[in-house]
C-alpha positions in Angstrom: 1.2 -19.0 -24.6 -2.0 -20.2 -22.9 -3.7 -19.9 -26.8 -1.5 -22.1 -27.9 -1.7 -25.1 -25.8 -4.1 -28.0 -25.1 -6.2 -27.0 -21.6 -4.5 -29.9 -19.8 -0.8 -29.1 -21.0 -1.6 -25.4 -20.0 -2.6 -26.8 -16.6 0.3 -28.8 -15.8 2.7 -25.6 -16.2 0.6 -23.0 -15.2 1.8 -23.2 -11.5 5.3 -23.4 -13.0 5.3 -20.2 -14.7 3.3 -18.3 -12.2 6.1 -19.6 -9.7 8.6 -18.0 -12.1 6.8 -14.9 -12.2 6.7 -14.3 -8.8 10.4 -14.5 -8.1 11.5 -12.5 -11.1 8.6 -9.7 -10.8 6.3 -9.3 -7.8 4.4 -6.6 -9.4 3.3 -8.6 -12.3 2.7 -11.6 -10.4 0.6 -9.3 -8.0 -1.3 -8.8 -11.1 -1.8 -12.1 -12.4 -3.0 -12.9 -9.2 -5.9 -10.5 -9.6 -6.5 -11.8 -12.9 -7.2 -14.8 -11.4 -9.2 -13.7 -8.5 -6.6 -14.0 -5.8 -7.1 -11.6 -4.0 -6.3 -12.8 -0.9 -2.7 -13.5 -2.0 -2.4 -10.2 -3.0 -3.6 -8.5 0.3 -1.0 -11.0 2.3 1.5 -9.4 0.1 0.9 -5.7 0.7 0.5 -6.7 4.5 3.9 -8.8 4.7 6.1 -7.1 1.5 9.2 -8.6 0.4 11.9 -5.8 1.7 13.3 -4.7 -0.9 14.0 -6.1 -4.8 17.4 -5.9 -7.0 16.7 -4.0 -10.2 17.9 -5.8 -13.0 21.7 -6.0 -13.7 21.7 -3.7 -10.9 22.8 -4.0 -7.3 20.4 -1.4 -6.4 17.8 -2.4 -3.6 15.0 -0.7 -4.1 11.2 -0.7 -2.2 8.4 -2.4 -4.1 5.5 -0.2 -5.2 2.4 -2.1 -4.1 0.5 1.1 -3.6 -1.1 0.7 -7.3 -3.0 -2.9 -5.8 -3.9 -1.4 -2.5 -6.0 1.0 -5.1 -7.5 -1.6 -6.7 -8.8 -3.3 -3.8 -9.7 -0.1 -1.4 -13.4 -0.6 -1.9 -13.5 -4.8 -2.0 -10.9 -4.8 1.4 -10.9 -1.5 3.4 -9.1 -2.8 6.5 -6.3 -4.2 5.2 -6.1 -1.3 3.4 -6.0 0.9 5.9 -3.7 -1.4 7.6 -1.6 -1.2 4.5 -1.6 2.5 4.4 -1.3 2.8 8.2 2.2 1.0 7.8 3.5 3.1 5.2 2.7 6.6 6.8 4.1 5.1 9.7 7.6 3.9 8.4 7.5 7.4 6.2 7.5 9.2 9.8 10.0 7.1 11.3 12.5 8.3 8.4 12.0 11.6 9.7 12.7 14.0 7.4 10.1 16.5 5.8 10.0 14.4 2.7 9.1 11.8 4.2 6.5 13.6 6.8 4.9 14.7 3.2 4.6 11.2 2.2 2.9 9.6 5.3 0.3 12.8 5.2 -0.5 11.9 1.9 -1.0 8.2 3.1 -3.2 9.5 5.9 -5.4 11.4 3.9 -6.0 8.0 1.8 -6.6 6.1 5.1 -8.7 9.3 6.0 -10.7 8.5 2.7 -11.5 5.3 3.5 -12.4 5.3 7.0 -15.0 8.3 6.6 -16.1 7.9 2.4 -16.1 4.1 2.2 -16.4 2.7 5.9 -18.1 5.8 7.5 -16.3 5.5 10.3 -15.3 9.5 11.2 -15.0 8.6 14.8 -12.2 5.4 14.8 -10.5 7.8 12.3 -10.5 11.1 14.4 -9.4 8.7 17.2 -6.5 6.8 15.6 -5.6 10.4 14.1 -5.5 12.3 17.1 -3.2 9.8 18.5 -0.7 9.2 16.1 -0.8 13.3 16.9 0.3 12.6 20.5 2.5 9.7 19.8 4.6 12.1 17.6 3.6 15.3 19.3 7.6 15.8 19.6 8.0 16.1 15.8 7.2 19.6 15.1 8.1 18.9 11.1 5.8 16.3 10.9 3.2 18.4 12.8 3.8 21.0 9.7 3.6 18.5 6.9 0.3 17.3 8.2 -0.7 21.1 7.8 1.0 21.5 4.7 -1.0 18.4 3.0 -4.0 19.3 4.2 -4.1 23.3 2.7 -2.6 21.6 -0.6 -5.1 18.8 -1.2 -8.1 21.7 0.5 -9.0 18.8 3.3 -8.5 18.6 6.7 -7.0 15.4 8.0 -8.5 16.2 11.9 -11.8 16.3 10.4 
């Protein structure tokens, strides 16, 4: 559309349709945004996410899957990344169930990643690790899943 119209006319209902874009589709509006170098916006959104979205024609509620974006800006914003990824392991153990204890390992090990490959930070990670450890010492399960995630992916999340 933007090909097709004067700069000024394109302009005037840009903010429109970016407006529109965001209420129908977070996801692609989260994209547009980094199109457009707003990063910032998107970071606000993975650390304050909409609850949940309708599917279309549906009544389903269903969670948004920002995870793609946190990717994407891992290396550009590592602590709100982490912080991102600290919140989703988190809520995943709070479900309580080994499906989600599988989950929020595999979330730790990306927080893991970034705190010792792109921040080299071993020590705040070992720290915060060892006691989310404590703080759900009384959830054997998740204790196990931590275990299971590390042989699987050949890492060890305690180091």
């Amino acid at each position: 559309m933007k090909k097709f119209l004067a700069k000024g006319d394109w302009k005037e209902i840009e903010p429109k349709i970016i407006r529109d874009v965001r209420e129908k589709d977070l996801e692609d509006y989260m994209r547009i945004c980094l199109d457009e170098n707003m990063k910032k916006e998107v970071i606000d959104i993975l650390l304050n996410p909409p609850n949940k979205r309708h599917s279309v024609g549906l009544r389903v509620e269903t969670e948004y899957d920002l995870d793609e974006f946190a990717r994407r800006l891992k290396e550009e914003f590592p602590e709100e990344i982490i912080k991102y990824y600290w919140q989703k392991a988190y809520s995943n153990i709070q479900n309580g169930n080994r499906e989600t204890y599988s989950t929020a390992a595999r979330y730790l090990g990306m927080v893991k990643h970034i705190y010792i490959d792109i921040l080299n930070e071993k020590s705040i990670w070992e720290q915060r690790f060892s006691n989310l450890k404590v703080e759900f010492k009384k959830r054997p399960a998740f204790i196990e899943e931590l275990k299971n995630y590390e042989r699987k992916e050949h890492c060890d999340l305690d180091d």
